[in-house]
Structures are given as structure tokens and as C-alpha cells.
C-alpha positions in Angstrom: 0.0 0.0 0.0 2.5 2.5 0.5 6.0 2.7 1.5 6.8 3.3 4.9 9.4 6.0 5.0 9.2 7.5 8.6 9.5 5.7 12.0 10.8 6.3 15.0 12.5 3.3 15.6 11.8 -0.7 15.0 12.7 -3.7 16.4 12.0 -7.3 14.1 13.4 -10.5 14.8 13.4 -14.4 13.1 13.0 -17.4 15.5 13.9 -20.9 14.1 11.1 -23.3 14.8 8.5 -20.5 16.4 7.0 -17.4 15.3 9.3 -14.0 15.1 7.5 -10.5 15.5 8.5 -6.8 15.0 7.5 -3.6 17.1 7.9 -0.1 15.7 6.5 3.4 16.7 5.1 5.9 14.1 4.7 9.4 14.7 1.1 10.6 15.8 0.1 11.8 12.2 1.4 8.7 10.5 -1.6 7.9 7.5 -3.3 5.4 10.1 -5.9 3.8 7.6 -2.7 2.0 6.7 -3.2 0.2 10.0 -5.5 -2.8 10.4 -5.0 -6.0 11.9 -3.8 -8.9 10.0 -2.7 -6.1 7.9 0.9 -6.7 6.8 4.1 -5.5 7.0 7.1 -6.0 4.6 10.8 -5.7 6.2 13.7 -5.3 3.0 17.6 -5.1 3.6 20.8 -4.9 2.0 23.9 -3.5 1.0 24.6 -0.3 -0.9 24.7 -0.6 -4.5 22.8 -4.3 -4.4 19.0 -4.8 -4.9 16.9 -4.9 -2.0 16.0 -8.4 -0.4 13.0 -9.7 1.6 13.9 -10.3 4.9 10.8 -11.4 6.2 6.4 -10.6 6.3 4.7 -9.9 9.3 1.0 -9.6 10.2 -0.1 -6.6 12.0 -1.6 -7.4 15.4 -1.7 -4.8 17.8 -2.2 -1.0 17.2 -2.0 1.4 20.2 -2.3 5.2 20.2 -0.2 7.4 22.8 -1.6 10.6 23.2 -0.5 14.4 25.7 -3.2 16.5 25.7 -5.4 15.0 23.3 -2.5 14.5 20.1 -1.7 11.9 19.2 2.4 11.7 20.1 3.0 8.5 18.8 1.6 5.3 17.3 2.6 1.6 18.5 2.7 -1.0 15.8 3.3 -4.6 16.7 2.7 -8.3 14.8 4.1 -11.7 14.0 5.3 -13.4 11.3 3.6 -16.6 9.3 5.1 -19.0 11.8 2.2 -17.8 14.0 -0.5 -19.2 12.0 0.2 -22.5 13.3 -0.5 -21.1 16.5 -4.0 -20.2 15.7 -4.5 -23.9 14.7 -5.3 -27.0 16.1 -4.9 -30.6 14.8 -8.6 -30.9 14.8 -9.2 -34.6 14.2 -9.6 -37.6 16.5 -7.2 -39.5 18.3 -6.6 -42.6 16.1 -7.9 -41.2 12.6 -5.2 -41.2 9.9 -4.7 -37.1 10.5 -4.1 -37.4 13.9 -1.6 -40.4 13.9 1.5 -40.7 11.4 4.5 -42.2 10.2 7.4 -40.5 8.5 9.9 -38.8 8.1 9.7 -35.8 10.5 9.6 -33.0 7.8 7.0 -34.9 5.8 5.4 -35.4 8.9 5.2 -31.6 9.8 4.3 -31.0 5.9 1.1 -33.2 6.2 -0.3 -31.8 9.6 0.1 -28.3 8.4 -1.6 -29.3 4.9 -4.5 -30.8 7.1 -5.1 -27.9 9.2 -4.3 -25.0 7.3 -3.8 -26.1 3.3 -5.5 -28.0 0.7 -5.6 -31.2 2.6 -8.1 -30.1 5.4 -11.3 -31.2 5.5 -13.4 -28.6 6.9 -13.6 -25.5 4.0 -13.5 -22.8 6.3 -9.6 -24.0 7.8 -8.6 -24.3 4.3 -6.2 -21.2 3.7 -4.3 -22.8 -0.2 -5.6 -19.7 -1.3 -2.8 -17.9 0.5 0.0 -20.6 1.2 0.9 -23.1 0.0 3.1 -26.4 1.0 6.8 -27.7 -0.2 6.6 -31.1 -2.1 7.7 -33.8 0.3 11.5 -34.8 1.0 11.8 -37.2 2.8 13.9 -35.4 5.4 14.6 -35.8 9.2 14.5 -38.9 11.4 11.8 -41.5 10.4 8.6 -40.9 13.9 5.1 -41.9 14.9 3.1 -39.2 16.0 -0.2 -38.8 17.6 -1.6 -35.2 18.0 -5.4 -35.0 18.2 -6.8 -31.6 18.9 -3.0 -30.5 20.2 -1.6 -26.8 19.0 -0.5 -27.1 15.8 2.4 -25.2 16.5 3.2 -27.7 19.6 3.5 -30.3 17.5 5.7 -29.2 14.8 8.2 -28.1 17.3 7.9 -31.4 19.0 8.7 -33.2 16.0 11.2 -31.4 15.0 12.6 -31.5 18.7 12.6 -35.5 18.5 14.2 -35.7 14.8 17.3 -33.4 16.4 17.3 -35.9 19.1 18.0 -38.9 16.6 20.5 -37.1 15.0 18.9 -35.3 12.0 18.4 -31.5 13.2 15.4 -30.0 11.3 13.7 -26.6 11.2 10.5 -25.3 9.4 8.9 -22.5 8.9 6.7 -19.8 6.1 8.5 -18.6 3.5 7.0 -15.0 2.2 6.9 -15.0 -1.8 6.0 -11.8 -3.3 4.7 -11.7 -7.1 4.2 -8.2 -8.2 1.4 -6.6 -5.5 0.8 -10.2 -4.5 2.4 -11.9 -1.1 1.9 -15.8 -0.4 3.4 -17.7 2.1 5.4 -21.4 1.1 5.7 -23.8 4.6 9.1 -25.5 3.9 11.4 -27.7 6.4 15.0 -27.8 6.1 17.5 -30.4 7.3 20.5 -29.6 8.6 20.3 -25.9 9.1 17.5 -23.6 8.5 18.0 -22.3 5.2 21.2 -21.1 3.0 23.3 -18.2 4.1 
């Protein structure tokens, strides 16, 4: 929508295997109908004289107005990134059905439970979100597992299989990748083995 080009400071941050988030504080007669929740946030860096790259997406969560004597001094801005979508999920199917209970390797195994509850796979319409993210093709990565996770966070239970493939030996990490296409941004879940991504 626009680019953001004053600020009075920010703070953003990646976690590996949770959600990051960013804070920053606007100045009280910032354009606020910029500002809406689940609105989002694009954070760029680099180097002078290279292109620009994206550093990460965040969703807009929390909007808070400081005013002295009725101005408005400053404006609060805080969110997460895509990571925290898996928070807002559940694995909402029951104990012993084939969504609930798998065997594979771990990244595969996080790829299917966030299909199920969040992508194409899931069952119930309205927790079907492909239209905004979608998952990485299988590959075969981490330690083989069995995991049961009826109605747990979604978020718990990536984490925890991820915890258990480092544990036999094969360190994983997953997470949303932000991929912008002209005005559009969609969000890719990958898993990586190893280390989280390339340098």
C-alpha cells in the first residue's frame, strides 16, 4: 500500500522453529488507515549498491495510540510473522484417525499436519487457507517418527517433531517462507535439514 518511510524506531526478529514479531512506533500523524489487523508489513535489507532483499512478512496485530493533551504523540505498531499461524491452529481430528496419527519422516510429517489444518488437505472448508499458502513437495527429510496429535496446537507439535528428529541425530527446522509476485504476497511452509535455510 504504501512505502513506509518514517518511524521512529523498529525492532524485528526471526525465530527458528517459532514465530518471530517486529515492534515499531510511528509518529502521531502517520496515515493510520494504513493500519489494520492482519494487515501486513514487509521488512527489506541490504547493501549499498545491491538490490533490496526480503527479509521477512509480518502480520499486523496490535495497534496502540499514545496521546498528551489530546495529540496523538506517537503510534505503536506490533505483529508476527507466518510462523504464528500455526498457532492459531489445532490438529482438529480424532485420536486414532489417519490425521491425527503418522508415520514418516519428520519433515513430511510436519508438511502433512500443516496441509491438514491449514492447506488443501483439510477437510473442513472454512480451515482451508491454499488460497494464501501453499506447501513444499515432500522430501523425505529428518529422522523416520510416529506421532499422535489430536486436537494439540498445531504449533506444539511441529516443534515437537522437530525436537525428536534433532534428538536422533537429523536437526530440522521449518517455517513460512514470504513469496511476493508483483502486489501479491503468499506464504510457502518448507522444512529444512541440517540448518534452516542457506546463508
Amino acid at each position: 500500500l504504501a512505502m513506509l518511510d518514517r518511524t521512529s524506531g523498529f525492532r524485528v526478529t526471526k525465530v527458528t522453529n517459532d514465530f518471530g514479531a517486529f515492534e515499531m512506533s510511528l509518529p502521531g500523524d502517520f496515515d493510520d488507515t494504513l493500519l489494520r489487523v492482519d494487515g501486513m508489513v514487509e521488512f527489506w535489507r541490504g547493501v549499498e549498491g545491491e538490490d533490496l532483499k526480503l527479509f521477512n512478512v509480518y502480520f499486523i496485530r496490535y495497534i496502540a495510540y499514545h496521546d498528551e493533551d489530546e495529540v496523538t504523540e506517537t503510534i505503536t505498531v506490533r505483529g508476527y510473522d507466518a510462523n504464528e499461524l500455526l498457532n492459531r491452529r489445532i490438529v482438529a481430528y480424532y485420536a486414532g484417525t489417519d490425521e491425527a496419527s503418522k508415520t514418516d519422516n519428520a519433515g513430511d510429517l510436519i508438511k502433512e499436519f500443516v496441509s491438514e489444518n491449514l492447506g488443501g488437505d483439510a477437510t473442513d472448508a472454512d480451515r482451508d487457507l491454499s488460497d494464501y499458502i501453499t506447501v513444499q513437495p515432500d522430501l523425505a527429510d529428518g529422522a523416520s517418527l510416529t506421532k499422535g496429535a489430536a486436537w494439540r496446537s498445531l504449533l506444539n507439535v511441529c516443534q515437537e517433531i522437530a525436537d525428536a528428529s534433532d534428538t536422533a541425530g537429523s536437526p530440522l527446522y521449518f517455517g513460512f517462507v514470504p513469496t511476493v509476485s508483483g502486489e501479491t504476497i503468499g506464504f510457502d511452509f518448507r522444512t529444512w535439514a541440517g540448518q534452516p535455510g542457506q546463508d
